[in-house]
NUDO-806200 format. One line per field, with one value per residue (C-alpha): residue number from 0; residue in three letters; x, y, z. Coordinates in pm, 1 decimal. Layout:
N
k: NUM | ...
r: Ala | ...
x: X | ...
y: Y | ...
z: Z | ...
This chain:
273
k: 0 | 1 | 2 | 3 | 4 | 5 | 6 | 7 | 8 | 9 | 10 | 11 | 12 | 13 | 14 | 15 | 16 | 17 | 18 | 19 | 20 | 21 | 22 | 23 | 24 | 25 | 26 | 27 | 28 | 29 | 30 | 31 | 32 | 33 | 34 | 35 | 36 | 37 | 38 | 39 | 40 | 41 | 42 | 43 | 44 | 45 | 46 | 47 | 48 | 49 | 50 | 51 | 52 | 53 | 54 | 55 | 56 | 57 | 58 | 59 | 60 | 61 | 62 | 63 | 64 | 65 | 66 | 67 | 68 | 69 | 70 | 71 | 72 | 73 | 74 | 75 | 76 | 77 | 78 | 79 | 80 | 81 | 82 | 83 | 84 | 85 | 86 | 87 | 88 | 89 | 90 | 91 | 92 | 93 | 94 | 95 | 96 | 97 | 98 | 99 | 100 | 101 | 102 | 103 | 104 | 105 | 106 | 107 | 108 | 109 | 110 | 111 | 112 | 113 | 114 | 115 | 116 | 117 | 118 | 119 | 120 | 121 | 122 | 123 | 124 | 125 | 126 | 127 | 128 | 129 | 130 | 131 | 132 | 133 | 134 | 135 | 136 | 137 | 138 | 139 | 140 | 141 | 142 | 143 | 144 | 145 | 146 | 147 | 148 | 149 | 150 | 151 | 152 | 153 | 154 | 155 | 156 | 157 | 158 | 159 | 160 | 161 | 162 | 163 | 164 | 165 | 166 | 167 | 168 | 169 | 170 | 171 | 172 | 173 | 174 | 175 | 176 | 177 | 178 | 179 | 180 | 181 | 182 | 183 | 184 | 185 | 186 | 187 | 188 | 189 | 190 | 191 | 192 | 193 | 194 | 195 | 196 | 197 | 198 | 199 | 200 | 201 | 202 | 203 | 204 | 205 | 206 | 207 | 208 | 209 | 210 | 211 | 212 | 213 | 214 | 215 | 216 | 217 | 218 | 219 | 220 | 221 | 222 | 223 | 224 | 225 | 226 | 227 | 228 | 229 | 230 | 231 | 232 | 233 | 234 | 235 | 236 | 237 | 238 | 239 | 240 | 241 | 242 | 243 | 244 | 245 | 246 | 247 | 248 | 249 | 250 | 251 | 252 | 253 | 254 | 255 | 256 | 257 | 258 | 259 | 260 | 261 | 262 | 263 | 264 | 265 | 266 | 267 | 268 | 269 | 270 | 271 | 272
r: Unk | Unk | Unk | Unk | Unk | Unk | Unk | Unk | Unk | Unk | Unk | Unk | Unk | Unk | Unk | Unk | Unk | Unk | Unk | Unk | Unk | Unk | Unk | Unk | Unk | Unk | Unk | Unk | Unk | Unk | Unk | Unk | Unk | Unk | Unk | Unk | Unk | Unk | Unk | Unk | Unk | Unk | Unk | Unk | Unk | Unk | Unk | Unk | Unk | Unk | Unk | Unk | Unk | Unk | Unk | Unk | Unk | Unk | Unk | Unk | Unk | Unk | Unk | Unk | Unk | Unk | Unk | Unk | Unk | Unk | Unk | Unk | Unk | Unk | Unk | Unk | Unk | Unk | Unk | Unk | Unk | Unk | Unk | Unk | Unk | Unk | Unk | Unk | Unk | Unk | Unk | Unk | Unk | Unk | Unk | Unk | Unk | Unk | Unk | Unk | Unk | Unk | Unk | Unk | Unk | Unk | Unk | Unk | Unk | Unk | Unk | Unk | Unk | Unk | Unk | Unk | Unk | Unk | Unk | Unk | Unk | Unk | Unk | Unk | Unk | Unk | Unk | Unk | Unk | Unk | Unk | Unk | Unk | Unk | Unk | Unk | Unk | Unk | Unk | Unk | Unk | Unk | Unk | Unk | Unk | Unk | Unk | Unk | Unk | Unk | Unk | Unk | Unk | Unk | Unk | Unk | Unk | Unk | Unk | Unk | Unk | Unk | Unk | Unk | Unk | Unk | Unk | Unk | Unk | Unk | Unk | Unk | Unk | Unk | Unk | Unk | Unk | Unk | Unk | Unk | Unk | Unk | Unk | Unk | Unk | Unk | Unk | Unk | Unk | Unk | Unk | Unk | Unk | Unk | Unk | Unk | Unk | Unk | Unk | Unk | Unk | Unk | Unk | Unk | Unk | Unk | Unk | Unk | Unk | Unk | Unk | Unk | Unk | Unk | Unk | Unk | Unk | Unk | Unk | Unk | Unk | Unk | Unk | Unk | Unk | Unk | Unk | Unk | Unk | Unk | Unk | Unk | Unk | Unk | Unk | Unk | Unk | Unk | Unk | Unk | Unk | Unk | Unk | Unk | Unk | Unk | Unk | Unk | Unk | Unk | Unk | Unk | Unk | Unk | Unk | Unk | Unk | Unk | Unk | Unk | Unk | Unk | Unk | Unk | Unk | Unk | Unk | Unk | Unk | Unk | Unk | Unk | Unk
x: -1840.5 | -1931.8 | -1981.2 | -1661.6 | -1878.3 | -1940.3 | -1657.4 | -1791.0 | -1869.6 | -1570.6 | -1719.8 | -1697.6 | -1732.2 | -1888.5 | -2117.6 | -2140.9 | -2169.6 | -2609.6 | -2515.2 | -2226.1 | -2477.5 | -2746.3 | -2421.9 | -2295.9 | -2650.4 | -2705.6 | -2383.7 | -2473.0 | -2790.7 | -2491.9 | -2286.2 | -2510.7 | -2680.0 | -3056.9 | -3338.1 | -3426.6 | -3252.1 | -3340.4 | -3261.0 | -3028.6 | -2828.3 | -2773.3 | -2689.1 | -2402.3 | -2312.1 | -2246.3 | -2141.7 | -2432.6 | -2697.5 | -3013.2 | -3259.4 | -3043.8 | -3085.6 | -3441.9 | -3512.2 | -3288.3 | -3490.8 | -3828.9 | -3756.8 | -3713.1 | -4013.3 | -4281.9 | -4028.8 | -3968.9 | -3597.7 | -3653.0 | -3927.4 | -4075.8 | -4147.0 | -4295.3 | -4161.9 | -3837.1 | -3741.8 | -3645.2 | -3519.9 | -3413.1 | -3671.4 | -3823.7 | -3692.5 | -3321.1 | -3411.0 | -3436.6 | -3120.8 | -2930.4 | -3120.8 | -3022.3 | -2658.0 | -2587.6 | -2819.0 | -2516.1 | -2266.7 | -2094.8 | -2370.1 | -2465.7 | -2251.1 | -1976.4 | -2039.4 | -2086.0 | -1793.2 | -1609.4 | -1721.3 | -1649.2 | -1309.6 | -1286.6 | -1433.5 | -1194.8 | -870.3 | -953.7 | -1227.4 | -1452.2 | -1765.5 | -1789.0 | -2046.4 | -2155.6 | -2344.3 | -2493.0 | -2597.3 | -2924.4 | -3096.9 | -3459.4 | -3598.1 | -3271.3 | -2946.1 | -2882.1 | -2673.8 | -2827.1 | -2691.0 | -2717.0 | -2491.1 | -2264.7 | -2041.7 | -1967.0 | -1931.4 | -2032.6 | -2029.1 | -2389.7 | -2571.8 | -2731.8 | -2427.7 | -2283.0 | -2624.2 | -2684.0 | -3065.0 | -3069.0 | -3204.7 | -2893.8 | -2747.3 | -3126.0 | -3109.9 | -2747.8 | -2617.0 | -2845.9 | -2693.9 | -2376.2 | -2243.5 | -2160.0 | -1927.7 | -1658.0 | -1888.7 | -2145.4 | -1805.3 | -1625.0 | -1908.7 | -1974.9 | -1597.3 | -1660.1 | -1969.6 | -1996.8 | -1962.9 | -2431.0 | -2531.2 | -2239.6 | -2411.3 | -2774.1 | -2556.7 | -2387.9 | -2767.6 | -2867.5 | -2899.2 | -2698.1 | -2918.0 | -3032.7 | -2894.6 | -2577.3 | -2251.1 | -2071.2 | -1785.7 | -2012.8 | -1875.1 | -2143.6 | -1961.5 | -1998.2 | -1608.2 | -1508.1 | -1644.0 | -1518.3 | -1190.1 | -1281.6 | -1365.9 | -1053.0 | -841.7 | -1055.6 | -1015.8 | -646.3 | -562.2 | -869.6 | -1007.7 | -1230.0 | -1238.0 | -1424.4 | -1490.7 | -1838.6 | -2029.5 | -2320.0 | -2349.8 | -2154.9 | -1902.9 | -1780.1 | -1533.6 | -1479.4 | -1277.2 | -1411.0 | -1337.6 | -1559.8 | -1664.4 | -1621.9 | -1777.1 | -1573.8 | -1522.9 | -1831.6 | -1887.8 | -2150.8 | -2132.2 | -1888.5 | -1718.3 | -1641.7 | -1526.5 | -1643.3 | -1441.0 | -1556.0 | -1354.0 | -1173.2 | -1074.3 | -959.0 | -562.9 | -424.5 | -223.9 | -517.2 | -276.8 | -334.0 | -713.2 | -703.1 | -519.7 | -745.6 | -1065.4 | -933.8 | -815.3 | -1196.8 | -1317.8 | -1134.9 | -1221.6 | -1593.0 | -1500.5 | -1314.3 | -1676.6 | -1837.3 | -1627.8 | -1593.0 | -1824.5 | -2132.1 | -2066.8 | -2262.5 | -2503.1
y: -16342.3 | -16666.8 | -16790.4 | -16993.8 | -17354.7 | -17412.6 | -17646.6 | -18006.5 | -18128.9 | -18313.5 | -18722.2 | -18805.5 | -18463.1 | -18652.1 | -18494.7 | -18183.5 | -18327.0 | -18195.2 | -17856.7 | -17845.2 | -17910.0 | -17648.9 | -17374.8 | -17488.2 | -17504.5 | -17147.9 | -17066.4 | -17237.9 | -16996.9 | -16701.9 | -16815.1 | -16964.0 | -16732.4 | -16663.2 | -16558.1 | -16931.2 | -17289.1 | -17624.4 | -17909.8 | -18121.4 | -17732.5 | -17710.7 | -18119.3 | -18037.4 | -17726.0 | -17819.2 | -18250.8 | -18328.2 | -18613.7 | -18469.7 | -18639.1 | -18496.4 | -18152.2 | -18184.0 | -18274.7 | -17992.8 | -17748.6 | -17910.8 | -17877.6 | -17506.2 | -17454.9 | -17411.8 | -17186.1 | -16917.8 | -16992.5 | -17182.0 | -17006.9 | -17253.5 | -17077.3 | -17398.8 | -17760.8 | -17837.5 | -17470.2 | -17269.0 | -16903.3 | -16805.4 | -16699.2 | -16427.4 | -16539.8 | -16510.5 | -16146.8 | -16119.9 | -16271.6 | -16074.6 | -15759.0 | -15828.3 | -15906.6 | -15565.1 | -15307.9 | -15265.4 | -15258.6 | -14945.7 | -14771.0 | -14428.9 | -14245.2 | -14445.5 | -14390.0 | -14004.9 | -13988.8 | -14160.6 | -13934.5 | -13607.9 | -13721.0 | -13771.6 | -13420.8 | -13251.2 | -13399.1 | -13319.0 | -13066.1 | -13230.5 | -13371.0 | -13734.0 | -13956.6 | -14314.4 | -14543.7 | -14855.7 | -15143.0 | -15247.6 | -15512.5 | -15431.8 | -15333.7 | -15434.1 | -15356.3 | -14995.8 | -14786.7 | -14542.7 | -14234.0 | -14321.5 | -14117.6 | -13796.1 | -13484.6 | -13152.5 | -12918.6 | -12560.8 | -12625.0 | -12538.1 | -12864.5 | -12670.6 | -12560.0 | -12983.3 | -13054.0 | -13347.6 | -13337.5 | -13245.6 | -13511.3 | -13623.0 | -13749.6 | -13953.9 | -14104.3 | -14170.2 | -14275.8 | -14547.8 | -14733.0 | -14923.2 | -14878.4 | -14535.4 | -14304.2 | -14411.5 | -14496.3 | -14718.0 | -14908.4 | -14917.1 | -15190.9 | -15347.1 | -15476.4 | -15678.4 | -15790.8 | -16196.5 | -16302.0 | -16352.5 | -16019.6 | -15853.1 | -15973.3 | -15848.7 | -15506.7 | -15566.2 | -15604.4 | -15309.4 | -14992.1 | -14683.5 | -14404.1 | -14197.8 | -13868.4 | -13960.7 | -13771.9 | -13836.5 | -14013.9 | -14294.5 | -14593.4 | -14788.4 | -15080.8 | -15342.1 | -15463.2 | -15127.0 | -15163.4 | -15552.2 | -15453.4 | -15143.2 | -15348.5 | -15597.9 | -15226.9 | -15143.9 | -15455.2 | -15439.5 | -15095.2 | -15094.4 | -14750.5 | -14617.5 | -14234.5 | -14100.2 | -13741.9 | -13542.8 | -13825.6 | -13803.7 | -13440.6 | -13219.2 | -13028.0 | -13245.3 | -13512.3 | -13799.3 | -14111.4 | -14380.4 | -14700.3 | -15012.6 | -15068.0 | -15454.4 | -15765.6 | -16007.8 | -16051.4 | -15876.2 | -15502.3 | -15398.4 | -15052.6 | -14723.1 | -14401.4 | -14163.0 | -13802.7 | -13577.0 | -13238.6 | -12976.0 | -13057.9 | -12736.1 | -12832.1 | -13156.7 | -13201.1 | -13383.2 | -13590.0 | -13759.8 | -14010.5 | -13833.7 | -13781.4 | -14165.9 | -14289.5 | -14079.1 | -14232.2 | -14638.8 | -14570.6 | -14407.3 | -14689.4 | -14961.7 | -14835.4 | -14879.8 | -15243.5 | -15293.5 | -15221.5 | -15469.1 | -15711.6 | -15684.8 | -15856.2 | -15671.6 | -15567.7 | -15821.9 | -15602.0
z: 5422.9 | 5645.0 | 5971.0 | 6119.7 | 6239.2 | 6566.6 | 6771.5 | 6750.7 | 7131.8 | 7280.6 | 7309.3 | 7661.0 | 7847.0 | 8136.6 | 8389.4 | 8251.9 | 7861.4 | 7900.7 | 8032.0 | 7698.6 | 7449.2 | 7575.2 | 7589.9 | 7210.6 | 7072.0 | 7206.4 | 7057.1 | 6738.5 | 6686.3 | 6700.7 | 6465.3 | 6187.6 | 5888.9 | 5906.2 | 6108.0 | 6230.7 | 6211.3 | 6130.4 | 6337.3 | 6110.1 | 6039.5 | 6411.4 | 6432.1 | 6181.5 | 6318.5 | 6641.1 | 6600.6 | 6806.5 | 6695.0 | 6544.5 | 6790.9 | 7058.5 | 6927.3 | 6838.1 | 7192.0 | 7353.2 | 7143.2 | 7221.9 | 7606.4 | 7570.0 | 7401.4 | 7699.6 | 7872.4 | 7598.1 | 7559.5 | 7184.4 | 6995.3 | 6705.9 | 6428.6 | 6229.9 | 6245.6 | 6223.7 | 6226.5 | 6561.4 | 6656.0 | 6998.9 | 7235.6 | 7437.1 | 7778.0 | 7650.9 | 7583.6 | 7975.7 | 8040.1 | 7801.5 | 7932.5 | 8329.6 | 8170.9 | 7998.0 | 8215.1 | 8468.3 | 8239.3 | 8254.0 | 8513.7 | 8393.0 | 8620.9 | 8500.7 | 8164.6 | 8228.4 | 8414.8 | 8132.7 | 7916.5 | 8065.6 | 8127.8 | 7738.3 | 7672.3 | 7931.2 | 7769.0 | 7435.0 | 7424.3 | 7122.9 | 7163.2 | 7351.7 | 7281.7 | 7397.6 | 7130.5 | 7198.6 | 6974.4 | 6994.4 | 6759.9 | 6776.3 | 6431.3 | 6292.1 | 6358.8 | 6463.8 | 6735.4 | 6971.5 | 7119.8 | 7458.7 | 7677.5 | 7554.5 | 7748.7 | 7541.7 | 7878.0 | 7662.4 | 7314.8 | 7173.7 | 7047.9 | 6796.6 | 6651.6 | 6652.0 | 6529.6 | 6766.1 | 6743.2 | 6340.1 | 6102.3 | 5960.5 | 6262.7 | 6328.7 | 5989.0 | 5902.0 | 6232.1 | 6313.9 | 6040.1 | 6141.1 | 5736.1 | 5825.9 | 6023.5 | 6242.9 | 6539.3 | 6346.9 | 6125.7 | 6500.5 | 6580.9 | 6278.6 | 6259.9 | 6564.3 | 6535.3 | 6384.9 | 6043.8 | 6047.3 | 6164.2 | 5952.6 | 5676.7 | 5786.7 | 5744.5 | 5417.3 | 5259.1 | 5380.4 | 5173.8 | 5263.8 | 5333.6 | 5014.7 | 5153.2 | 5270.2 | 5276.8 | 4924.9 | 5109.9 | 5285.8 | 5190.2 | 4934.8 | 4802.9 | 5028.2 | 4909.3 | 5006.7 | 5321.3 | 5422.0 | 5353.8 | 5576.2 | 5890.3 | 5857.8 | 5909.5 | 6189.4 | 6368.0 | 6317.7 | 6410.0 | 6707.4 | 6601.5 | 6261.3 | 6139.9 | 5941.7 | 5818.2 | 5691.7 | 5669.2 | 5956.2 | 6012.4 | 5810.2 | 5937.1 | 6164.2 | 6166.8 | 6416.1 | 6541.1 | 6725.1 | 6883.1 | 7011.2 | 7330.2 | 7395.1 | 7568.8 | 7539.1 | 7194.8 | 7077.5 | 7032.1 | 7248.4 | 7149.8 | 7081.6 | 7179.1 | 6939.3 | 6950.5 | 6700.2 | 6634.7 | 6375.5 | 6080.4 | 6081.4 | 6471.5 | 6399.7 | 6354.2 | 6083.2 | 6285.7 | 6523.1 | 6689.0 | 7065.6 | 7017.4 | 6880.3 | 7146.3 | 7403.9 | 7242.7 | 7286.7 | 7617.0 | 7685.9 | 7532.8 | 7684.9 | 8041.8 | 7929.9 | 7827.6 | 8172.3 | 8312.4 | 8106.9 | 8168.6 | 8530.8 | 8809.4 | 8893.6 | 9280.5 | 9567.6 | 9742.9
């Protein structure tokens, strides 16, 4: 798996042609493998001269938007942690979200639950929201060790493989390296062939399922919630495996619309105050 290359800058983009090459070098840093990049990598990457790059990074050095991790190599910085933090903290609210979720629960009476990727420490998804009305959370085992340990990993169950099929080509591969936890469910999906040609399904049909594999027992579907082009997180409904029906095509369809409501909240305006 590989990163599609950055667009080359347009010659001639006039006025705005500084603001373009700040956006596609930030965009470059997306789309290209490793931790950190090297000035002539980002030059080819995005059809910009190398002195032009070097001097774009160099300028947002003092400010903590370009950390330098030693010459001629560069990483994002801090201050574009802020940014992305003011983008996504209102994006669903949490009474949306709960809302959302309730709905979900009502309609089909399993278990709704919001993840959210998060990066820190490595890839991972977070339980972050969730609506089961009465159903014990001992008995769906919500707070038991398996769900902690095997769900934080995007290579398995439908809500961590949801994500990881729209995330880009780079952090896909920070996955793919990673081990699948030692105690996971027999089914989880351990060849990383297995699991590319897993993702390309997902993306296609818009939804993963998956059965046993987090908390046994219980079986689940799951679709991602989107910004943009870029899963941000998921929604997945998990059913005790006796309770789920063999033919899932009105839970499914519940579960995309639940999840493309959330994605209609990230991608809408914030309100003025």
């Amino acid at each position: 798996m590989s990163a599609s290359p950055v667009a080359p800058l347009a010659r001639g983009a006039g006025a705005t042609s500084s603001a373009a090459r700040v956006f596609a070098l930030q965009e470059a840093f997306a789309q290209l493998q490793g931790s950190d990049q090297g000035v002539l990598d980002l030059a080819t990457a995005t059809g910009m001269p190398d002195s032009t790059v070097h001097r774009i990074l160099q300028s947002g050095v003092p400010g903590g938007a370009i950390d330098q991790i030693r010459r001629g190599r560069y990483r994002p910085g801090p201050s574009l942690i802020k940014v992305a933090m003011h983008a996504m903290a209102h994006v669903p609210s949490a009474a949306a979200a709960q809302g959302i979720l309730a709905e979900l629960h009502e309609r089909t009476g399993g278990a709704a639950l919001l993840f959210a990727l998060t990066p820190f420490g490595g890839l991972r998804r977070l339980c972050t929201d969730y609506a089961w009305g009465d159903m014990d959370p001992g008995e769906l085992g919500i707070f038991a060790h398996p769900l902690v340990t095997h769900s934080r990993s995007l290579r398995t169950g439908a809500s961590g493989r949801a994500i990881l099929a729209h995330l880009p080509a780079p952090l896909q591969e920070l996955v793919f390296r990673e081990e699948v936890p030692e105690d996971a469910a027999p089914d989880a999906i351990r060849n990383n062939a297995a699991l590319a040609a897993t993702l390309v399904e997902i993306r296609r049909r818009g939804y993963a399922v998956a059965g046993e594999e987090v908390v046994p027992g219980w079986s689940s579907v799951a679709a991602p919630v989107m910004w943009g082009d870029v899963a941000v997180g998921s929604v997945v409904l998990a059913k005790p495996t006796g309770s789920m029906p063999a033919d899932r095509a009105e839970l499914i369809e519940h579960v995309c619309c639940t999840a493309g409501t959330l994605s209609e909240y990230s991608a809408a305006p914030a309100p003025v105050a």
